[in-house]
N, C-alpha and C positions, 0 to 999 in steps of 0.2 A: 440719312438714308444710305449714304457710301458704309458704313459704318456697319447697317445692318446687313447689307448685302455681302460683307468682306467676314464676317461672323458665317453665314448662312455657307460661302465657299470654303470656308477652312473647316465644315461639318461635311463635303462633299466626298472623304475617303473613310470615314467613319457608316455616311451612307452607306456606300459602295460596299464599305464589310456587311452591312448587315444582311443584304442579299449572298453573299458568297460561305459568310461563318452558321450556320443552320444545324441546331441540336435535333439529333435522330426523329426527337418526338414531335416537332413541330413539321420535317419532310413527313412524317405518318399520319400526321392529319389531314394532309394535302398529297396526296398520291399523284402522281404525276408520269406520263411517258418517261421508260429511262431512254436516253440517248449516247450512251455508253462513256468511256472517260477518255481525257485528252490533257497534257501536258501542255502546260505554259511557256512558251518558248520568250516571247517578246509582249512588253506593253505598249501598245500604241498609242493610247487615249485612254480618256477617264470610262471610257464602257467598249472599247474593242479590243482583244488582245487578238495575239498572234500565236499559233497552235503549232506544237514542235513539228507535226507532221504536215505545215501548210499552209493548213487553212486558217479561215478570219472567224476568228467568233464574236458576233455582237450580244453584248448581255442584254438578255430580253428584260422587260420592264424597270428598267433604268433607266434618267437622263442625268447624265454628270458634267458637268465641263473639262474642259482640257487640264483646268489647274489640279484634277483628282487623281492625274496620271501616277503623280507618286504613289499618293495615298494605296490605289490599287496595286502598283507594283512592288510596295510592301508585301501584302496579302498574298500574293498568287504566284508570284516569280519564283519560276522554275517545278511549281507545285502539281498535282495531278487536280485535277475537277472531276465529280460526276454532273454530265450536262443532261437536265430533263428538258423535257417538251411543253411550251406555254404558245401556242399558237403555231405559225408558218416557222417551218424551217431553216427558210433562208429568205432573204430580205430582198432590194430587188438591186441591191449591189452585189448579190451573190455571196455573201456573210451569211456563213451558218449563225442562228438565232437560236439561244437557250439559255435557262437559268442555268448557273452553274455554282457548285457546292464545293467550297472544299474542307478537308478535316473533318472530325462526327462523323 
């Protein structure tokens, strides 16, 4: 069981990209709020970064663990996002919430 759970963690930044790397045609099937773009400043965790201008953004519809921190800060460090809208804004730690894209 250790075994398959330690498999299942080391796919948790692989995860993480496939929410963030999204070809043009697959955001046009799914139209979404835009929420304009934001710069990656810091990775905090495997689904919060930190936004050059501030603020927290929790990626919406994700759950990663901690050990995905890298993985995500491969992807995204230093990079621009567009962040759409998938629900509430902001969470109730006050974390702006949004899918966010980058690259395509």
């Amino acid at each position: 069981m250790t075994a398959r759970l330690t498999k299942f963690a080391s796919l948790a930044p692989t995860l993480a990209g496939l929410f963030l790397v999204v070809t043009s045609a697959a955001e046009e099937s799914c139209p979404l709020p835009d929420m304009g773009t934001a710069t990656v400043a810091a990775v905090r965790d495997g689904r919060t970064l930190t936004l050059a201008d501030g603020r927290e953004l929790r990626l919406a519809a994700i759950e990663a663990g901690d050990d995905s921190r890298i993985g995500l800060r491969r992807l995204v460090a230093g990079r621009v996002l567009r962040l759409k809208k998938l629900g509430a804004d902001h969470d109730r730690y006050g974390r702006l919430v949004a899918l966010a894209f980058a690259g395509g």
